[in-house]
C-alpha positions as a printed Julia matrix, in Angstrom:
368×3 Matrix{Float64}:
  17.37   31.29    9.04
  14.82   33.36    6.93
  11.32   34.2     7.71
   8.61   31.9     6.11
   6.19   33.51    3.44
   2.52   33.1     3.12
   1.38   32.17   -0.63
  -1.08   30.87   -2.8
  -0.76   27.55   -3.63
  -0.78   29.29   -7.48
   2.18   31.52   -6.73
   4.35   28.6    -6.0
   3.37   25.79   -8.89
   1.41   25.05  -11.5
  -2.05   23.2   -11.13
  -2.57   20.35  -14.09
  -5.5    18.29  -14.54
  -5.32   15.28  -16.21
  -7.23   13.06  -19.13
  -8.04    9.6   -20.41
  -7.71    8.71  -24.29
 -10.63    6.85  -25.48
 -10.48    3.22  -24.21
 -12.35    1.3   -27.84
  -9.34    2.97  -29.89
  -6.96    0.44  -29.83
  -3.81    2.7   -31.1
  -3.94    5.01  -28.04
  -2.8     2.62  -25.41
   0.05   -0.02  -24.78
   2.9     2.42  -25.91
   5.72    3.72  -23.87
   3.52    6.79  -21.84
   3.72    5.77  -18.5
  -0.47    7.27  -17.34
  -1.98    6.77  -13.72
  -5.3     6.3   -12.28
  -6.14    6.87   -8.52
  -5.99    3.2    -8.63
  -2.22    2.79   -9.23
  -1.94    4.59   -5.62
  -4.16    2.8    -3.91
  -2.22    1.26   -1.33
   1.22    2.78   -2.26
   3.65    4.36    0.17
   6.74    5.18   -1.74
   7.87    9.16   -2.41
   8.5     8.24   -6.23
   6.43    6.78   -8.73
   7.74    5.84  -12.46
   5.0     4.38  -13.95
   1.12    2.06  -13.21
  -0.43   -0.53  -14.96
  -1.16    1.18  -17.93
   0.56    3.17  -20.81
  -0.67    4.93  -23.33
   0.88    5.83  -26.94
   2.19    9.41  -28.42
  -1.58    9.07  -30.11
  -3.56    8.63  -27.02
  -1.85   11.49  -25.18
  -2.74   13.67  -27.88
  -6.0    13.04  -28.68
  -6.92   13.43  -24.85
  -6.57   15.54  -22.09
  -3.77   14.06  -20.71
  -0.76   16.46  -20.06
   2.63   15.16  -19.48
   3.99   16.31  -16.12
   7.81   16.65  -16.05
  10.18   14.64  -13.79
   9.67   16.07  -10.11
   5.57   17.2   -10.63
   3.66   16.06   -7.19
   0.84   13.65   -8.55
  -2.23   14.51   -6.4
  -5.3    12.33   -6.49
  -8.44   14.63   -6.4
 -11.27   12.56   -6.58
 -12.07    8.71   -5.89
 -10.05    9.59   -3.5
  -8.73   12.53   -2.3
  -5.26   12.93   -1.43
  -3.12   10.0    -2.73
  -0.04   11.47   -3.74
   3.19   10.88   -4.95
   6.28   12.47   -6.87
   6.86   11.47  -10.56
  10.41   10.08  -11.3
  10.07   10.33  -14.83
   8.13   12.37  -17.78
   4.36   10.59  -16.96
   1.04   11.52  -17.5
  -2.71   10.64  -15.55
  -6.23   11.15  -15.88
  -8.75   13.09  -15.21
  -8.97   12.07  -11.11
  -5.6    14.43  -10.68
  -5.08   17.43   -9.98
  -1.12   17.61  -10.19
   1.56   20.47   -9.53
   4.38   21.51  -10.77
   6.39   23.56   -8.61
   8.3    26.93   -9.56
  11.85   25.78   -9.01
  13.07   29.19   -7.85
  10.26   29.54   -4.98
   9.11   25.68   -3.84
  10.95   22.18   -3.84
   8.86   19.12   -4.51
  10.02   16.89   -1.82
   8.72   19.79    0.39
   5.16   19.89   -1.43
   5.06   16.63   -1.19
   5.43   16.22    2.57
   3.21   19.11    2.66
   0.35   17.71    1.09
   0.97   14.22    3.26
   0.27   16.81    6.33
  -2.65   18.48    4.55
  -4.8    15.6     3.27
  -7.37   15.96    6.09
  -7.91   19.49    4.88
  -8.08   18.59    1.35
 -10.71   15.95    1.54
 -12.36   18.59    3.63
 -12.22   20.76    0.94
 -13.77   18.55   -1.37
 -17.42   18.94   -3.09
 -19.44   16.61   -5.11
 -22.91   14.63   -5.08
 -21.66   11.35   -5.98
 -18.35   11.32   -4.91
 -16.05   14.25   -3.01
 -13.39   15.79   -5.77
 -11.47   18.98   -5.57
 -11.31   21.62   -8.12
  -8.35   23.17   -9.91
  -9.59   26.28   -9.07
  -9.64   25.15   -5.23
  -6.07   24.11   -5.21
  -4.58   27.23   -6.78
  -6.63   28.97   -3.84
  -4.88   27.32   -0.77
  -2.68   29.18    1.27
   0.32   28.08    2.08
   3.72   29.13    4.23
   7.13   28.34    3.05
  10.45   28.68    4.47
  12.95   29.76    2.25
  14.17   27.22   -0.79
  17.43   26.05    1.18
  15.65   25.48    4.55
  12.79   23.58    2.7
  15.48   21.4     1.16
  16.41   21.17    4.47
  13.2    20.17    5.63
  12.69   17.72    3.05
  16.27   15.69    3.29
  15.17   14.89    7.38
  11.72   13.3     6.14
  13.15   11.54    2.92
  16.09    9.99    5.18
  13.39    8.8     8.01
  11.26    6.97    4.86
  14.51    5.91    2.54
  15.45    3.86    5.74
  11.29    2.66    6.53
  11.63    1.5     2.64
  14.69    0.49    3.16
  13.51   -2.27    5.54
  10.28   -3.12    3.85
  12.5    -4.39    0.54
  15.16   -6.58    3.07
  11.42   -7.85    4.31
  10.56   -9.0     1.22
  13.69  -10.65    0.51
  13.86  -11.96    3.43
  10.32  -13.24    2.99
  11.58  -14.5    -0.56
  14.19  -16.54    0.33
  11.81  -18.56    3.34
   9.73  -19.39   -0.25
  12.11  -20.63   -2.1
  13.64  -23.05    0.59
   9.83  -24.38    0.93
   9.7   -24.77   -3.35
  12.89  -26.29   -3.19
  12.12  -28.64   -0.35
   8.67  -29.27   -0.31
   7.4   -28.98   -4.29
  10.62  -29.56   -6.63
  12.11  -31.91   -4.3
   9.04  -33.65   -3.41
   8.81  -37.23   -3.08
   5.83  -39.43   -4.3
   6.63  -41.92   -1.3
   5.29  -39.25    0.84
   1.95  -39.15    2.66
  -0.72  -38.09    0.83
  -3.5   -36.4     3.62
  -6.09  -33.79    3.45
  -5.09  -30.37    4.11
  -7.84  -30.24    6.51
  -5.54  -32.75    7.87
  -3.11  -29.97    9.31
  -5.21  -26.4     9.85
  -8.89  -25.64   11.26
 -10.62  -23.21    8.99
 -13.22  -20.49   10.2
 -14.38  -17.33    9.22
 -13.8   -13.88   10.28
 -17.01  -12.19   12.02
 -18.95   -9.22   10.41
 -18.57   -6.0    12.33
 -21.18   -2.92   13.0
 -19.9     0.29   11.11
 -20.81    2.23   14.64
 -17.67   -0.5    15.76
 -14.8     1.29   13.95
 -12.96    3.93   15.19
  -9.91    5.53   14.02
  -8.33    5.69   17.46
  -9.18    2.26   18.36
  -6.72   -0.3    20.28
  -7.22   -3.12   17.49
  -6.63   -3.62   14.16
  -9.66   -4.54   11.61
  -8.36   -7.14    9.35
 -10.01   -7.84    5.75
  -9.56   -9.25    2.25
  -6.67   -6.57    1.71
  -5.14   -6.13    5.07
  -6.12   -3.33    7.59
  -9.3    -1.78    6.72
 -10.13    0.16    9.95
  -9.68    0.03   14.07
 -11.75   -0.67   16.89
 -12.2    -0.97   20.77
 -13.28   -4.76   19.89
 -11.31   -8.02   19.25
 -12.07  -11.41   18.14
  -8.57  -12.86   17.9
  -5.76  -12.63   19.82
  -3.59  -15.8    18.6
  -1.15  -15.95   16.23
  -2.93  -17.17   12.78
  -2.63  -16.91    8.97
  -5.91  -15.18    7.28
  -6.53  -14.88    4.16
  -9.89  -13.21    1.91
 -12.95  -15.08    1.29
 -15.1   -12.67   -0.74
 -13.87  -10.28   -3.22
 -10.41   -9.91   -3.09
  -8.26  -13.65   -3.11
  -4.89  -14.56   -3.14
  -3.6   -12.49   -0.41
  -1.86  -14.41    2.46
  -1.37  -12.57    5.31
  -0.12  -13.65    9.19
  -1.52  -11.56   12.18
   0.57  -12.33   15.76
  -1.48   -9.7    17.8
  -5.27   -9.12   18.6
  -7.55   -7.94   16.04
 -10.73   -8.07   14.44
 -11.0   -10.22   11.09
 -13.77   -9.23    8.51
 -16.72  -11.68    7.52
 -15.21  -10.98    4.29
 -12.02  -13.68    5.76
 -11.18  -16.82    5.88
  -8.72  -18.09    9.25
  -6.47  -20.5     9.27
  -5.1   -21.48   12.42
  -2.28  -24.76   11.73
  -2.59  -27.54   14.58
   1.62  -27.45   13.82
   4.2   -26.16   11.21
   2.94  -22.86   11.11
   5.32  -21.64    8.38
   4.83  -24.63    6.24
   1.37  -23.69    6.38
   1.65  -20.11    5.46
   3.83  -21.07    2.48
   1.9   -23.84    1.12
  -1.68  -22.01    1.3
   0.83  -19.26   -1.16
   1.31  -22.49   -3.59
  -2.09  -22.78   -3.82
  -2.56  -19.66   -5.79
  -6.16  -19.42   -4.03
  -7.56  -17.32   -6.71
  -7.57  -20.23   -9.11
 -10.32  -21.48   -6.54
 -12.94  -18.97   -7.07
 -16.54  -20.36   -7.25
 -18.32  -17.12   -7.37
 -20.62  -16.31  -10.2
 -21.11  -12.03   -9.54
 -17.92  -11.73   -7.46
 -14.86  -13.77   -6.29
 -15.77  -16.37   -3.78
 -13.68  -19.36   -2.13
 -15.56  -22.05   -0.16
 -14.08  -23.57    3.11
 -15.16  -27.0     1.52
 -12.77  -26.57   -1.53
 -10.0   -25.87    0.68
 -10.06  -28.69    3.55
 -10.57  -31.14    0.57
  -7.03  -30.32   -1.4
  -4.52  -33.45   -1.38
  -1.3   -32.85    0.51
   1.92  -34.98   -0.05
   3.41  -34.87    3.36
   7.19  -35.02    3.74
   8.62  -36.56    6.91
   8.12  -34.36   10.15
  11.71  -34.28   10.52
  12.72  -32.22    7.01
   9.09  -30.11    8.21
  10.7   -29.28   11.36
  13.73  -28.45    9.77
  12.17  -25.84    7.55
  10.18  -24.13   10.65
  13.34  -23.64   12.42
  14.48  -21.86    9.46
  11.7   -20.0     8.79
  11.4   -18.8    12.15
  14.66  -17.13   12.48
  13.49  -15.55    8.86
  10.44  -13.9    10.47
  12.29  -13.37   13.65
  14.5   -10.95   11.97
  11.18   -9.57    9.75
   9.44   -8.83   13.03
  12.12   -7.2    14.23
  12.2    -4.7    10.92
   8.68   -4.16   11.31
   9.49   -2.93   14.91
  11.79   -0.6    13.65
   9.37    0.24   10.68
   7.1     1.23   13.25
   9.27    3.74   15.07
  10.69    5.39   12.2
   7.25    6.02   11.4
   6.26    7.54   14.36
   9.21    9.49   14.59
   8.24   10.68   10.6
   4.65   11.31   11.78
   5.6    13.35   14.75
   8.3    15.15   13.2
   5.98   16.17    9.89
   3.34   18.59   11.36
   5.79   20.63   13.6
   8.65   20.68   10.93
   6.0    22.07    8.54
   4.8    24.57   10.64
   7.91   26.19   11.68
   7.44   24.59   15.17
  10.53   23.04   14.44
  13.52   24.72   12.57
  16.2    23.23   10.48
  19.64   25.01    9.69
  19.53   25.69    6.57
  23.34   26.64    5.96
């Protein structure tokens, strides 16, 4: 194996910024430019990303400061925040809240950058400057040092992390379809197949509503035991817990629509509502999803849903005995999900411990 080099983070790639085309000129967006924003990582955990929400036309890229970054360029967020990043899979371009590289083929591999940066964000945010909010310079980034292993053992490197998350992404899409196909059985049986003989109740009827519980900022801590659970999902940890049944949750405030199920203790956000089913859970989980939630937004300077609205919806009830059918499906569904999400879980920690000593050297890989 060969000796690992110190560089500049300049020596090994190219450092591109990024640009918006003005957002009143019609002609310079909806074309075929795939263009990110910080926003269009928010939240995502995949290697490779093709496109976002938005595109931009052969105008808008040239009349901005957009560059387009070739296939294999690590897109680095460097503002609002720091450190989302991601590998393009295509020719794409983003704005100005990126600081993106493009690595020298014959010196550094992407996948390796990539994994680098993932073990470096601390640093980076650290790095970070700014009055309003923290961003990172160009200038900053070419200046980081770096070490590298030779090209083959960084391939190396790279193919051992990649095969740990191909298999964690792996199981997150049979999740989903596994998810999937517990929804359609409940359209099928419970909405298309649905019978006007059946009992018409309140949906109050079948669930007790509450709210999650505001929690002190001097609360959360990033080694804590529990899980804090908001609008989106985890938003922090903490010491403290204010559930420990299984329930569904979804948000009250802000963010609606989401449906989420939480089987451990945690800590639910003011910003939640809780739904915990007197029976059926699953038919309850999948029929506050048909409810698309967000059409019940009352709130005037942000999205708001009111207990009231909910308990009040009408319900036609099919017999207990087609209900209890479709829980013992569903169950062996999430059965079979949990289990994936225990295995999601190790693979992770087996990624996370591997990734600082692998790019340190600590750890060695072959590399013939």
């Amino acid at each position: 194996m060969g000796e690992w080099r110190e560089y500049k983070i300049s020596d090994i790639a190219d450092v591109i910024g990024g640009g918006t085309p003005k957002t009143s000129i019609e002609e310079y967006w909806n074309g075929d430019i795939p263009w990110l924003s910080p926003r269009d990582l928010t939240g995502y955990d995949k290697v490779y990303i093709s496109h976002g929400d938005r595109f931009i036309t052969e105008k808008g890229l040239k009349k901005s400061s957009a560059k387009m970054m070739p296939k294999g360029s690590i897109l680095l967020t460097s503002r609002a925040p720091i450190g989302y990043v991601a590998i393009a899979e295509n020719e794409i371009c983003t704005n100005q809240g990126f600081k993106s590289l493009i690595p020298r083929e014959d010196i550094s591999n992407s996948e390796f950058l990539y994994y680098w940066i993932k073990n470096k964000i601390d640093y980076l945010q650290q790095l970070g400057t700014g009055t309003t909010f923290a961003e990172i310079s160009g200038g900053v980034i070419k200046g980081i040092n770096i070490s590298l292993p030779p090209l083959k053992e960084q391939k190396a490197i790279a193919e051992v992390l990649s095969s740990l998350d191909d298999k964690i992404d792996l199981l997150h899409r049979q999740n989903k379809t596994l998810e999937e196909m517990a929804q359609t059985l409940f359209r099928q049986w419970f909405i298309e197949e649905a019978d006007e003989g059946w009992e018409v109740i309140f949906f109050n009827d079948l669930v007790d509503i509450s709210s999650g519980k505001s929690l002190k900022r001097t609360f959360f801590n990033d080694d804590g035991k529990y899980e804090v659970l908001g609008a989106n999902g985890v938003i922090g940890r903490t010491d403290e817990w204010l559930f420990d049944e299984k329930l569904i949750f979804t948000g009250r405030v802000g963010t609606l629509g989401n449906i989420f199920i939480n089987d451990k203790k945690a800590w639910l956000s003011d910003n939640t509502l809780v739904f915990k089913p007197k029976e059926y859970f699953y038919y309850i989980y999948f029929l506050l999803k048909s409810f698309k939630l967000e059409n019940y937004n009352v709130g005037s300077t942000q999205p708001l849903i009111r207990q009231s609205d909910l308990k009040n919806i009408d319900i036609s009830l099919a017999p207990k005995d087609l209900i209890l059918n479709f829980e013992k499906q569903a169950n062996d569904i999430f059965i079979k999900i949990n289990q994936n999400k225990k295995q999601i879980k190790t693979l992770e920690n087996t990624r996370d411990t591997l990734l600082p000593k692998l790019m340190s050297g600590e750890v060695r890989i072959k590399d013939e």
